[in-house]
MDTraj code that builds the backbone (N, CA, C; nanometers):
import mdtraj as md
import numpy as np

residues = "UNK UNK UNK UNK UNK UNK UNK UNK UNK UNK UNK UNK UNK UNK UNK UNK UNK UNK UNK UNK UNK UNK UNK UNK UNK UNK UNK UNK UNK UNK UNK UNK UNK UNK UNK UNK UNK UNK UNK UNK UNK UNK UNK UNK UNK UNK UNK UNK UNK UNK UNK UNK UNK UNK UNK UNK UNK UNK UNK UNK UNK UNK UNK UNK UNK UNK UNK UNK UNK UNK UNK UNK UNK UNK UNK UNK UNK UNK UNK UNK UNK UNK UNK UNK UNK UNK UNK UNK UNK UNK UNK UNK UNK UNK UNK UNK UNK UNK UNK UNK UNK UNK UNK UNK UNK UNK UNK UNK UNK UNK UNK UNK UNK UNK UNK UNK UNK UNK UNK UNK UNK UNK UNK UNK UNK UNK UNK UNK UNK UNK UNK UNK".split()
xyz = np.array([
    [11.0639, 6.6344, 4.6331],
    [11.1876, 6.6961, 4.5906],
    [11.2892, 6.6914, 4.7046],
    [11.4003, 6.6359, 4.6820],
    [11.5311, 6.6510, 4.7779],
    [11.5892, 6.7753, 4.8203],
    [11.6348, 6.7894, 4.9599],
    [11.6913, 6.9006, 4.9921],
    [11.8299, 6.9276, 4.9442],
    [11.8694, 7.0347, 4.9221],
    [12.0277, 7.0034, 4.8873],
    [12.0828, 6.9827, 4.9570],
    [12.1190, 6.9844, 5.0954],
    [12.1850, 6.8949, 5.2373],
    [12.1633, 6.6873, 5.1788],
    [12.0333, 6.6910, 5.1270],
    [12.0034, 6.5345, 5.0809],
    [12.0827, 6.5069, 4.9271],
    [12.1399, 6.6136, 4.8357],
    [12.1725, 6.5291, 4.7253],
    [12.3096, 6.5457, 4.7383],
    [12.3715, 6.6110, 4.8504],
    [12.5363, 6.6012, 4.8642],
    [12.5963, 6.4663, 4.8286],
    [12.7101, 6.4965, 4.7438],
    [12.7823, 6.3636, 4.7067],
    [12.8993, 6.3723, 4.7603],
    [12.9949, 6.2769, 4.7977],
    [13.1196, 6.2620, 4.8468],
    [13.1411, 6.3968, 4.9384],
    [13.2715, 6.3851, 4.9465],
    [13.3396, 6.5148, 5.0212],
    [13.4868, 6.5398, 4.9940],
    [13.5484, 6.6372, 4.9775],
    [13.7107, 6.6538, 4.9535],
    [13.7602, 6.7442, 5.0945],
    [13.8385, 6.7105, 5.1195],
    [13.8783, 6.7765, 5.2437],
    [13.9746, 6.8611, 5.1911],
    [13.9652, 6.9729, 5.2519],
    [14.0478, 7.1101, 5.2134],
    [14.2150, 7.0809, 5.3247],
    [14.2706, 7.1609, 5.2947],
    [14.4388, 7.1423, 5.3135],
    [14.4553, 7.2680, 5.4322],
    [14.4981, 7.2868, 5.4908],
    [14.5340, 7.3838, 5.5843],
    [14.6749, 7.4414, 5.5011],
    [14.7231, 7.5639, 5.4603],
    [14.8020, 7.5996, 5.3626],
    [14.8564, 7.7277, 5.4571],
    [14.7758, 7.8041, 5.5688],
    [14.8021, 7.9765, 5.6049],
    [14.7474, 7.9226, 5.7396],
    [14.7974, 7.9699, 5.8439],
    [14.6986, 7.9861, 5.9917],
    [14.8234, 8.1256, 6.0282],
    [14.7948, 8.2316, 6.0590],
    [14.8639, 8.3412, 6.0790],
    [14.9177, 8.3054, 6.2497],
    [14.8638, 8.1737, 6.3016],
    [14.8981, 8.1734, 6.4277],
    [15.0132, 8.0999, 6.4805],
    [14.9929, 8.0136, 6.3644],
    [15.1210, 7.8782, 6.3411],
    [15.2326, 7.9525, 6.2978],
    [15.2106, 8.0973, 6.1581],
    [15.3006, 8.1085, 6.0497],
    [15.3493, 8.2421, 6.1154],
    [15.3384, 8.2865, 6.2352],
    [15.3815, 8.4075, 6.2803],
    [15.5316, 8.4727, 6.2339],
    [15.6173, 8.3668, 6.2723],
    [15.7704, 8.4037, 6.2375],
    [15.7873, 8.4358, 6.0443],
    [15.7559, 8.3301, 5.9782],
    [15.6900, 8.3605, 5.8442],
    [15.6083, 8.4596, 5.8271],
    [15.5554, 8.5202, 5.9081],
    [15.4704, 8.6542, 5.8679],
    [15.5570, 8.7346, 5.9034],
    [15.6503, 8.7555, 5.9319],
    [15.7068, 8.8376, 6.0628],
    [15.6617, 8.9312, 6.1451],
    [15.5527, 8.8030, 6.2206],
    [15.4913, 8.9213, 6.3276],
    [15.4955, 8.8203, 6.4512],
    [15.4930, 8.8966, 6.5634],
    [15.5191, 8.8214, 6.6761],
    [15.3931, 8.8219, 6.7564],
    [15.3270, 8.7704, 6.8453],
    [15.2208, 8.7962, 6.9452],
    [15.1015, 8.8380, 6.9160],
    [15.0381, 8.7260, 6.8124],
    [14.8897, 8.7404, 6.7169],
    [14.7793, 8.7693, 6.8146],
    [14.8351, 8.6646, 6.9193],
    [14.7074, 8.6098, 6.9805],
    [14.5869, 8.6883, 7.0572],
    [14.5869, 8.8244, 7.0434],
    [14.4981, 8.9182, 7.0644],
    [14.4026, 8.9347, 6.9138],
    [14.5021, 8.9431, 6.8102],
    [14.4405, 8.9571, 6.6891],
    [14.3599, 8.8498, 6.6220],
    [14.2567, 8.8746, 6.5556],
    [14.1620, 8.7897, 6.4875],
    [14.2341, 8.6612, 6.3851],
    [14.2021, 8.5606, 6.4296],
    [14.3145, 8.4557, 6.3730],
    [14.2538, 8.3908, 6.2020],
    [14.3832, 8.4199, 6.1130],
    [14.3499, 8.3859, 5.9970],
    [14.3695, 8.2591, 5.9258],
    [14.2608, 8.1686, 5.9096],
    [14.3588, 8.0582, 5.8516],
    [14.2558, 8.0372, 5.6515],
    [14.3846, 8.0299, 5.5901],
    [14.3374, 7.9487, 5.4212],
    [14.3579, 7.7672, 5.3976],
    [14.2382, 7.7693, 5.3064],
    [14.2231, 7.6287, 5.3122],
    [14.2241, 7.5927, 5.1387],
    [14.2802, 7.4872, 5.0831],
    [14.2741, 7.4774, 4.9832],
    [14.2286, 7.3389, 4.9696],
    [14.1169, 7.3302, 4.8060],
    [14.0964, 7.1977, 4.7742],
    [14.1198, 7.2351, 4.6236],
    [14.0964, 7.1088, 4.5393],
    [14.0777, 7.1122, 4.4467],
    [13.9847, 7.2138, 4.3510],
    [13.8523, 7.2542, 4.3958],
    [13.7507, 7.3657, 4.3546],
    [13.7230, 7.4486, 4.4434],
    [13.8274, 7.4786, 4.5306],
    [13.8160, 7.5879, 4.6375],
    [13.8965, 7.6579, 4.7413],
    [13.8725, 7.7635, 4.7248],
    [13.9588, 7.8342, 4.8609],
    [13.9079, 7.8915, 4.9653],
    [13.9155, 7.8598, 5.0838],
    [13.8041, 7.9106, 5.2024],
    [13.8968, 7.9304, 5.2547],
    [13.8857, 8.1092, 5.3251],
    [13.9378, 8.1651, 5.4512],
    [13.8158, 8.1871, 5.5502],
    [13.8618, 8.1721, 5.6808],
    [13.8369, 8.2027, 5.7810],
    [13.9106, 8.2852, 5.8963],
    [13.8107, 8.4013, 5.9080],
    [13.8659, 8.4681, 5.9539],
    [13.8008, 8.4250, 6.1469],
    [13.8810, 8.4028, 6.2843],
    [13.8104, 8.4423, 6.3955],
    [13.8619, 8.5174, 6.4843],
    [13.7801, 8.5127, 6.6103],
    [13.7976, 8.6497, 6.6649],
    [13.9403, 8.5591, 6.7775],
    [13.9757, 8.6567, 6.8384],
    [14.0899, 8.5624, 6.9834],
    [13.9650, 8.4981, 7.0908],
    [13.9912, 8.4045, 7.1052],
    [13.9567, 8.2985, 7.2069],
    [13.9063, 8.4180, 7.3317],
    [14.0092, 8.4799, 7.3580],
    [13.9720, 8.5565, 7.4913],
    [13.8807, 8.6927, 7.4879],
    [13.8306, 8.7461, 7.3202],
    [13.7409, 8.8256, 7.3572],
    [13.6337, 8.8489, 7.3218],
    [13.5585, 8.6757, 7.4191],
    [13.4297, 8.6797, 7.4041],
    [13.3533, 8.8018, 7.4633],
    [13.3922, 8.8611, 7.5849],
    [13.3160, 8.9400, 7.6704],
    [13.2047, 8.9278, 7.6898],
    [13.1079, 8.8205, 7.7013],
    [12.9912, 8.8334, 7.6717],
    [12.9057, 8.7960, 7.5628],
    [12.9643, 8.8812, 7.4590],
    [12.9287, 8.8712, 7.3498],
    [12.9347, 8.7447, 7.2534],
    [12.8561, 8.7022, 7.1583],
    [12.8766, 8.5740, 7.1008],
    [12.9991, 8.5955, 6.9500],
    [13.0809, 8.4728, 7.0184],
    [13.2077, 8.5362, 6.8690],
    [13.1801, 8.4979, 6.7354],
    [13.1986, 8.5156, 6.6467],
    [13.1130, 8.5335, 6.5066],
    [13.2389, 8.4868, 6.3970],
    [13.1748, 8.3730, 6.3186],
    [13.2968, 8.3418, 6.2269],
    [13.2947, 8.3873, 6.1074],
    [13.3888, 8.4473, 6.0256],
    [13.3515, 8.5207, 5.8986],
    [13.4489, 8.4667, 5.7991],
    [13.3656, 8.4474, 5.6921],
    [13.4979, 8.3502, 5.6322],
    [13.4376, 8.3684, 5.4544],
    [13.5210, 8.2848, 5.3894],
    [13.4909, 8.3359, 5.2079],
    [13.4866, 8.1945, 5.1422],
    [13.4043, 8.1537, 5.0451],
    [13.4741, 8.0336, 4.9564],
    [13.4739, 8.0958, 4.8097],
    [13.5270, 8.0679, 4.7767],
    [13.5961, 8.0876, 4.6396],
    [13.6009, 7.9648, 4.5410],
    [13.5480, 7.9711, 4.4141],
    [13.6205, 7.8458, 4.3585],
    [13.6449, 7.8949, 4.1898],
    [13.7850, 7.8682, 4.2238],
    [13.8809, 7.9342, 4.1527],
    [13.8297, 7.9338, 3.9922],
    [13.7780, 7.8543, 3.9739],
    [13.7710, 7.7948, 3.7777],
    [13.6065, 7.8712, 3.8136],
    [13.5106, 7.9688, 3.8453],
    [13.4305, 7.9744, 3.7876],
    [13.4427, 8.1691, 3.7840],
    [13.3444, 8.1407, 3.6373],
    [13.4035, 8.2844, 3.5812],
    [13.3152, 8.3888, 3.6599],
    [13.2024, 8.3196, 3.6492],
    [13.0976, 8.4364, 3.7315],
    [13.0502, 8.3881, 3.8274],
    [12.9563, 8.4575, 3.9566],
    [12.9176, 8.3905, 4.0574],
    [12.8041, 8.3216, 4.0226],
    [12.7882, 8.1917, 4.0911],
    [12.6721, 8.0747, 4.0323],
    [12.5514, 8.1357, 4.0711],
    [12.4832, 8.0419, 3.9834],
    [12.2567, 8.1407, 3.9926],
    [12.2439, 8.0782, 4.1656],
    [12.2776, 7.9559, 4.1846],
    [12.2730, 7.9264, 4.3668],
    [12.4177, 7.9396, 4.4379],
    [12.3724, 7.9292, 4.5579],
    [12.4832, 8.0101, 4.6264],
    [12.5385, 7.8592, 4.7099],
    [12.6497, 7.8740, 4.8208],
    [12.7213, 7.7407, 4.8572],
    [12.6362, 7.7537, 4.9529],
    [12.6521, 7.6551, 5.0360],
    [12.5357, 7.6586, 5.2027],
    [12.6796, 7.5698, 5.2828],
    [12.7022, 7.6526, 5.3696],
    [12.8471, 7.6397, 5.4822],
    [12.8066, 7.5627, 5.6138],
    [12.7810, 7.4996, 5.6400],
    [12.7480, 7.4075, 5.7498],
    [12.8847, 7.4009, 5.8425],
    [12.8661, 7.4504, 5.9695],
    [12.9385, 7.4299, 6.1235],
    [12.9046, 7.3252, 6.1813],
    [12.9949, 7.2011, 6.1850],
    [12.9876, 7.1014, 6.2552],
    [13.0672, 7.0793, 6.4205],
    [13.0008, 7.1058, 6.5295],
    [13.1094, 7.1038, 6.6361],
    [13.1398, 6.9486, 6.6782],
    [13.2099, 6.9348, 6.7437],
    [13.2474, 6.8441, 6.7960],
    [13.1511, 6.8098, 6.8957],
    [13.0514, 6.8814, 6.9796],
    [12.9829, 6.8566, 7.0886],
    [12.8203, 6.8351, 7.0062],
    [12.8312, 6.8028, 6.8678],
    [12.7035, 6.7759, 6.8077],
    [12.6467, 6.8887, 6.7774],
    [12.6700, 6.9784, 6.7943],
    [12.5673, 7.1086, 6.7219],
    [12.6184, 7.1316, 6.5978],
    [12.5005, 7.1788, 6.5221],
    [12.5194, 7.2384, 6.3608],
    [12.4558, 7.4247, 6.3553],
    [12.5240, 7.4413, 6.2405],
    [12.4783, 7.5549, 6.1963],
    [12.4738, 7.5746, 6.0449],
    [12.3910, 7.6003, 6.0172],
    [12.4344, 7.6607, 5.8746],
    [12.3512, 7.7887, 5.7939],
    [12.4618, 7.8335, 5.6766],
    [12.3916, 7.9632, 5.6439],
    [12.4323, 7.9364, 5.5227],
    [12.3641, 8.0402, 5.4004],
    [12.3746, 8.0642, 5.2730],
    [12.4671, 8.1465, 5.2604],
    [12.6060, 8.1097, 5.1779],
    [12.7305, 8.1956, 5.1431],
    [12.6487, 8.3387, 5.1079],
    [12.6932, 8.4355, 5.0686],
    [12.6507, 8.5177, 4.9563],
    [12.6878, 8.5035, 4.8045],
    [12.6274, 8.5979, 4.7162],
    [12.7062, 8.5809, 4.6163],
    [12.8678, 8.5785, 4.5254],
    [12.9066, 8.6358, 4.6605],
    [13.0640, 8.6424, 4.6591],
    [13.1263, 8.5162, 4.6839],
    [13.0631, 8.4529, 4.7882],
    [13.0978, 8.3252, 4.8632],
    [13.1248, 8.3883, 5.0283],
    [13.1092, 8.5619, 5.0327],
    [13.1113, 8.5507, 5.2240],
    [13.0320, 8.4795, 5.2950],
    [13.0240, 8.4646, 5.4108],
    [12.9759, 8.4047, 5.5112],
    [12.9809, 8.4907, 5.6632],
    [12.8726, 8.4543, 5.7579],
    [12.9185, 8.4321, 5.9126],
    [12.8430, 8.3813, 5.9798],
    [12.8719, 8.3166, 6.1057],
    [12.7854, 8.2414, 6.1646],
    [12.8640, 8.2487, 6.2988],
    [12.7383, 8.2393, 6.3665],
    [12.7945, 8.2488, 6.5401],
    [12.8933, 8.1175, 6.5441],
    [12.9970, 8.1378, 6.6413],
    [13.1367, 8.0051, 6.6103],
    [13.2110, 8.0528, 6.7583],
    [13.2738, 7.9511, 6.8473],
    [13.3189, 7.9111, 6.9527],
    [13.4680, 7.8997, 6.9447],
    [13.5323, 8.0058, 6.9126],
    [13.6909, 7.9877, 6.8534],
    [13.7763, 7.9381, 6.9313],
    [13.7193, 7.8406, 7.0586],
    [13.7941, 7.8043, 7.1819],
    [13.7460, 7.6321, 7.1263],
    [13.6807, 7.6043, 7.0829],
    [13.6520, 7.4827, 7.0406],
    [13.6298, 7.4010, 6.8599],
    [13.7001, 7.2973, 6.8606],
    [13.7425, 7.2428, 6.7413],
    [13.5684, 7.2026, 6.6598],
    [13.5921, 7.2423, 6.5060],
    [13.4864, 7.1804, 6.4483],
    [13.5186, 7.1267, 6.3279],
    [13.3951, 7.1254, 6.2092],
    [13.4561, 7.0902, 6.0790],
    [13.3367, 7.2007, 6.0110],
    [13.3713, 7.1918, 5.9353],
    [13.3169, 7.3099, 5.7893],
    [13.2485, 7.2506, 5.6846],
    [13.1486, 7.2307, 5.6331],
    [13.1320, 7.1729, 5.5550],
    [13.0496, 7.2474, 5.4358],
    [13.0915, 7.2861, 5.3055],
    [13.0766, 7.3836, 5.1936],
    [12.9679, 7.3254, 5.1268],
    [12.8724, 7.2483, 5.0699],
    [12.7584, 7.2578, 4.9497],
    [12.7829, 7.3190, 4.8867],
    [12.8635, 7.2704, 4.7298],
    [12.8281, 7.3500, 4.6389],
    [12.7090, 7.3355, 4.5411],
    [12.6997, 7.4305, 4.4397],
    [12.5734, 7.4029, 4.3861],
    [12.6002, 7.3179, 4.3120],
    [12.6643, 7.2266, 4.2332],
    [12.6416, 7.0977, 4.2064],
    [12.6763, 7.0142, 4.2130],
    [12.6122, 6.9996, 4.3880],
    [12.6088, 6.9045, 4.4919],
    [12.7264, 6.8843, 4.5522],
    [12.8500, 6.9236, 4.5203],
    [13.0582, 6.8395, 4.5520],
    [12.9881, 6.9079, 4.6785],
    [13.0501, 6.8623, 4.8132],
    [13.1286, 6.8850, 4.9266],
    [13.2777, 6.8879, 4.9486],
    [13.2926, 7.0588, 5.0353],
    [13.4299, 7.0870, 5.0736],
    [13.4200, 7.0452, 5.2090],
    [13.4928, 6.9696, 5.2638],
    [13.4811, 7.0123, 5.3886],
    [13.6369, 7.0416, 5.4369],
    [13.6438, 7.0892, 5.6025],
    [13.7917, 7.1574, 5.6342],
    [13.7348, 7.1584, 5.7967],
    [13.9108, 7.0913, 5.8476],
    [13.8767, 7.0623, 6.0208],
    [13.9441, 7.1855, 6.0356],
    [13.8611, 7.2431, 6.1730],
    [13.9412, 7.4152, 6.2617],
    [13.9437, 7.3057, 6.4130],
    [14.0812, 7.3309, 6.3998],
    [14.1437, 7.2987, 6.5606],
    [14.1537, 7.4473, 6.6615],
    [14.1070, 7.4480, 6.7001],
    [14.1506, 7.5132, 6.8267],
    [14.2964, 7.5816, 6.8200],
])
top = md.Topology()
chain = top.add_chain()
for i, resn in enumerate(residues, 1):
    res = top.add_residue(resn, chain, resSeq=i)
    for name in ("N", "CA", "C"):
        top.add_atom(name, md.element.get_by_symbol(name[0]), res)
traj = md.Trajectory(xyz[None], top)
């Protein structure tokens, strides 16, 4: 039997639409960059926010990415859940099982660029690049 990481088909890349860091003057707020940075992503069967922490307060501590997928056309939440895969740029992966909502979190490096990559349950891939 195939893993579902093995029967993924294609991929749609999600749109960068919100980053509260870019859209500050549009938000009308000035000087985010202490605050937890928000960005929305749109595809065709989905909406993923991510929420992270500021670059500068790791303290120690490991910074944690928390984020949602959504897909808009389904009425109830599916019998399987999405599986969110962290791709960094320096080759490491992560991944975890959405919940039934579609939350998420996973330990994440908000000082360094990755890609996202969504599993849904039948099989589509979202994926979505986080720049730095």
């Amino acid at each position: 039997m195939m893993d579902r990481t093995e029967q993924a088909t294609g991929g749609t890349d999600a749109v960068l639409v919100l980053d509260t860091r870019r859209n500050e003057r549009q938000l009308g707020a000035r000087g985010l960059d202490f605050l937890e940075r928000r960005l929305l992503f749109h595809a065709p069967k989905a909406h993923i926010e991510l929420r992270l922490p500021p670059a500068s307060s790791a303290g120690g501590e490991t910074p944690w990415l928390y984020g949602q997928f959504v897909d808009p056309d389904a009425d109830a939440p599916a019998a399987e859940r999405v599986l969110v895969t962290l791709r960094s740029d320096q080759g490491c992966s992560h991944s975890v099982e959405a919940s039934e909502t579609g939350d998420f979190a996973m330990p994440c490096d908000p000082a360094s660029p990755f890609w996202l990559e969504c599993l849904t349950p039948d099989g589509s891939v979202v994926r979505l690049r986080y720049e730095a």
